[in-house]
N, C-alpha and C positions, 0 to 999 in steps of 0.2 A: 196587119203586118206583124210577123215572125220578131223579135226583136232579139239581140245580141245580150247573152246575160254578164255584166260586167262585177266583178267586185276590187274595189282599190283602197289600195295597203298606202298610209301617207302619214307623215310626219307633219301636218298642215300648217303651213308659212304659205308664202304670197303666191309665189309661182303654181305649189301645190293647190291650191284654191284655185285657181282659173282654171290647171289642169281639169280637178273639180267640176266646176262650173260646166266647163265645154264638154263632158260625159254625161253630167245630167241634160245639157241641153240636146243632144245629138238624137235625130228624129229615131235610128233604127236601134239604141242601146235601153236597155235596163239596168241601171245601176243598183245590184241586189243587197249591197252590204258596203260598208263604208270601214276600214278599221286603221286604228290607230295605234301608231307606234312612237317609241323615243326617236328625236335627232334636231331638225332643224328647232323644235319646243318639245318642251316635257307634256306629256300625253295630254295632260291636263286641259294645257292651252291649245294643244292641236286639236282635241275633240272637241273647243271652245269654238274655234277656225274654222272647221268640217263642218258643225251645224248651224254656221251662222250661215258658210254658202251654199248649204242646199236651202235653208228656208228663204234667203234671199230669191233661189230657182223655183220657188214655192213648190219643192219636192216635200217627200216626208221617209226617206232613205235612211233606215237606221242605222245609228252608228256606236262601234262596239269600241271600248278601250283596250288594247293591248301590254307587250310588254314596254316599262317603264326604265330598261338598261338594256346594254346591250348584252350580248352572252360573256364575254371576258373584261373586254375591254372599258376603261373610265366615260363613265358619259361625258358627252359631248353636246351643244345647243350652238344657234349661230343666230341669236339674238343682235348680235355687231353689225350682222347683213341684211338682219329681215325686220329688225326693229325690236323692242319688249314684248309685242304682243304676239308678231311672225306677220302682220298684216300693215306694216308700216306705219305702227303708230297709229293709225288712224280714230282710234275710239269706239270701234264700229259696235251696236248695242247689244246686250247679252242675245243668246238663243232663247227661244222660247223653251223649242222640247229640249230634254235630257238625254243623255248619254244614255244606252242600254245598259242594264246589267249584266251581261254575261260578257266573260274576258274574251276578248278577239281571238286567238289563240282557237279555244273550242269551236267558235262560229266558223272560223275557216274551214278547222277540220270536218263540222258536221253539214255546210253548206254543199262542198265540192263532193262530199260524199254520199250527198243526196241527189245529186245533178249531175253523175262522172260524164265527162267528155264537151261538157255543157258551157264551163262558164269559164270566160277570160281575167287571170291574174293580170291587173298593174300594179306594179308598184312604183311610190314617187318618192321611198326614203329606205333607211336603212332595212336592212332582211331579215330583222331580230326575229319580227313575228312567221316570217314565211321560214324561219331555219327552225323555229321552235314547231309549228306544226310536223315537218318532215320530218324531225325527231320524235315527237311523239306518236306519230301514227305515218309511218313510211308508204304507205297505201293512201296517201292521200295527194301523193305525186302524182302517179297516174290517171287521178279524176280528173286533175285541171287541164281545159281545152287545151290553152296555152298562155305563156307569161310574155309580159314589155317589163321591163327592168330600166327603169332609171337610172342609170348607173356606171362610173367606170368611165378611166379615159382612153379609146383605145391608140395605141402608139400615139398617145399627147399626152402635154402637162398637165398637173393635177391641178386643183381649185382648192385643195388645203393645204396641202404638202407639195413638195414639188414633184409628187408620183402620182400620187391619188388623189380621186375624185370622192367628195367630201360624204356622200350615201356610203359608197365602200369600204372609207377609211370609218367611219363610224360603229361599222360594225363587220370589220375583215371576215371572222371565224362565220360568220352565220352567210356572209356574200359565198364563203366557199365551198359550207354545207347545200345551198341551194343552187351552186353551178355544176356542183356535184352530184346531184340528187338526181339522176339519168333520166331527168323532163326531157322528151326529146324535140321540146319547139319553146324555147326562152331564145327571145331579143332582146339583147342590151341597146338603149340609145344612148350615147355619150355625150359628156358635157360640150364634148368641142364641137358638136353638131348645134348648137344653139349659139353659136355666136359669127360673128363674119357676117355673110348675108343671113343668116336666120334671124337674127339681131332683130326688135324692133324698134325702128328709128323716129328721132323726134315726129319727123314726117307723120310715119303712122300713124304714133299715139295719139297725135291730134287727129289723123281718120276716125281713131275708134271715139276718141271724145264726139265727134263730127254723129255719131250713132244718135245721141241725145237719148241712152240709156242705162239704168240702174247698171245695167252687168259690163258695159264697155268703162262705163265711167269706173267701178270696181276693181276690174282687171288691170286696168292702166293704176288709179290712186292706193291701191293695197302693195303695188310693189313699187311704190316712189323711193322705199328706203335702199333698195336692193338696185332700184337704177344709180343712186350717187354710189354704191357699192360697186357696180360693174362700169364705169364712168372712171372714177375716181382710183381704185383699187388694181380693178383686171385691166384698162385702159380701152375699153370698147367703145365702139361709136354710138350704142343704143341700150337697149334692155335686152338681154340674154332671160330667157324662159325655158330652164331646158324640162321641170315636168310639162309643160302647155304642149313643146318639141313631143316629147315621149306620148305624151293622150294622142299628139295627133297622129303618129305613127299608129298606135293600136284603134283608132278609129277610122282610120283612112289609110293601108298598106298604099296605096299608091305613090302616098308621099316622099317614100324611100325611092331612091335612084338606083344605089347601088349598097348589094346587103352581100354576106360571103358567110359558111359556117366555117367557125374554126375552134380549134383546143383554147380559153380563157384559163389564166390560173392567176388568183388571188393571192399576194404576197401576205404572210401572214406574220411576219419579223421583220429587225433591224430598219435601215432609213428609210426602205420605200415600201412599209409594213402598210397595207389596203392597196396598192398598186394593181391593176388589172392587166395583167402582160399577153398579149393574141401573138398564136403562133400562127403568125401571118404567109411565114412558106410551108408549114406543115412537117418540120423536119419531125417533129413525135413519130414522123409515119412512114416517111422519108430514109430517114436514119436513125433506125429505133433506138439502136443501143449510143448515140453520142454522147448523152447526159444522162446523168439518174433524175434529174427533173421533169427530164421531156421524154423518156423509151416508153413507150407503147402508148402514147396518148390519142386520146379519141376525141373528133370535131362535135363538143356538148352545146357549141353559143352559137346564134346568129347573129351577126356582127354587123350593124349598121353601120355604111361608111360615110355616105353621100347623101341630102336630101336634097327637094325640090324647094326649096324655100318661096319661090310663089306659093305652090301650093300647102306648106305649111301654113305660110300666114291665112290662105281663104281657108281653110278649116279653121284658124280662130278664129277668124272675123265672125264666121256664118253663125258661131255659137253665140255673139255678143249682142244682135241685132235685135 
């Protein structure tokens, strides 16, 4: 079998990790390259994160460090939500192998450029590294099949701010250099798509413990911290998983209900500075000249609205068994 070549861009914390996990496990992908960027932990700890869950998947998926700030803006970590480690405290024991030597940054550029039209970008954290590649080699746009973007809240509240969703606001300037970058097939999935019924509820969690396996029991204990976080904080009825949401969109399109293209623009100032604003009637196109923000703008993002949330959750389950 033909398999799907994947490579994922992550900040690895809890959520990120099962996203993780359910790529490596998925019968028709190849997960060709793993890299890592600043956000939810300093590189450090997320390439600590990355290869504790592929070895746990008894892969052996290299994984390359990226960059370690964002391109302007003061770093940021959310150690408060995901724990000290990004895996909920749990202690979980060193990785055996090492981190690669070569900066994430290069491997992107020279992977996609050796495979054009080949291999699928995700991302499950900020765009430092996929804004720095575009700028150093703008021909490396067009290699990638296509990109899932974790990211961005479309007309909803944010999850740092009360605009922005917390990938975006981490690194605004680099979110706008790559919705900008005229990829003509990025999916954003948004945060407010992983909660409501996407949620997973006590109910379940104890389904996947019900598995009586390393990777459900994992999935569920690495983000104990992030569920009294989204319980406690965001007032949800369960566990919100919006990178697990996003893998399952880029491995299973059917998951999506309802997707629409439209013009995204990245607030890059003032209160609602990472904000992700979709012009949802199109007036860029509509009525070109009404604002100097919106005249002549072009539909760059596909825009998930609606998921299936059955079927999100049976794409994690399947990977956990």
């Amino acid at each position: 079998m033909d398999k799907r070549k994947f490579i994922i861009d992550t900040d690895t914390a809890s959520d990120d990790a099962v996203a993780l996990l359910m790529a490596l496990e998925w019968p028709d992908v190849e997960v060709e390259a793993v890299t890592i960027v600043s956000g939810n932990m300093p590189v450090e700890q997320g390439s600590i994160n990355a290869r504790y869950t592929i070895e746990l998947c008894n892969k052996t998926t290299p994984v390359y460090v990226g960059c370690d700030k964002p391109l302007k803006k003061k770093r940021e970590h959310a150690d408060w939500f995901h724990g000290p480690d990004g895996m909920g405290d749990m202690n979980y024991p060193a990785p055996k192998k090492d981190a690669e030597k070569e900066f994430a940054v290069d491997v992107l550029i020279e992977k996609f450029k050796k495979s054009p039209g080949e291999i699928t970008l995700v991302t499950l954290g900020p765009l430092t590294n996929i804004a720095m590649a575009f700028t150093q080699d703008p021909d490396v746009v067009s290699c990638i099949k296509n990109i899932v973007i974790m990211g961005g809240a479309a007309c909803s509240v944010g999850n740092v701010t009360p605009a922005a969703e917390y990938n975006i606001w981490c690194d605004p300037e680099a979110a706008d250099i790559v919705f900008n970058s005229g990829h003509e097939d990025i999916t954003i999935v948004g945060w407010e798509l992983c909660r409501a019924g996407a949620n997973i509820t006590e109910e379940e969690m104890e389904f996947v413990y019900s598995f009586k396996t390393p990777k459900g029991d994992f999935a569920i204990d690495c983000n104990k911290h992030a569920l009294e976080g989204s319980q406690d904080w965001l007032g949800d009825p369960g566990l919100g998983l919006p990178d697990p949401v996003a893998m399952a969109v880029a491995l299973e399109d059917s998951v999506v209900i309802s997707k629409s293209r439209h013009h995204v623009k990245v607030v890059l100032d003032g209160p609602s500075r990472g904000m992700t604003i979709v012009d949802q009637l199109h007036v860029g196109e509509s009525e070109p000249h009404i604002d100097e923000h919106w005249s002549n703008t072009s539909r760059n993002i596909n825009v998930c609205w609606e998921l299936d949330d059955e079927k999100w959750k049976e794409v994690f389950y399947s990977t956990l068994k």
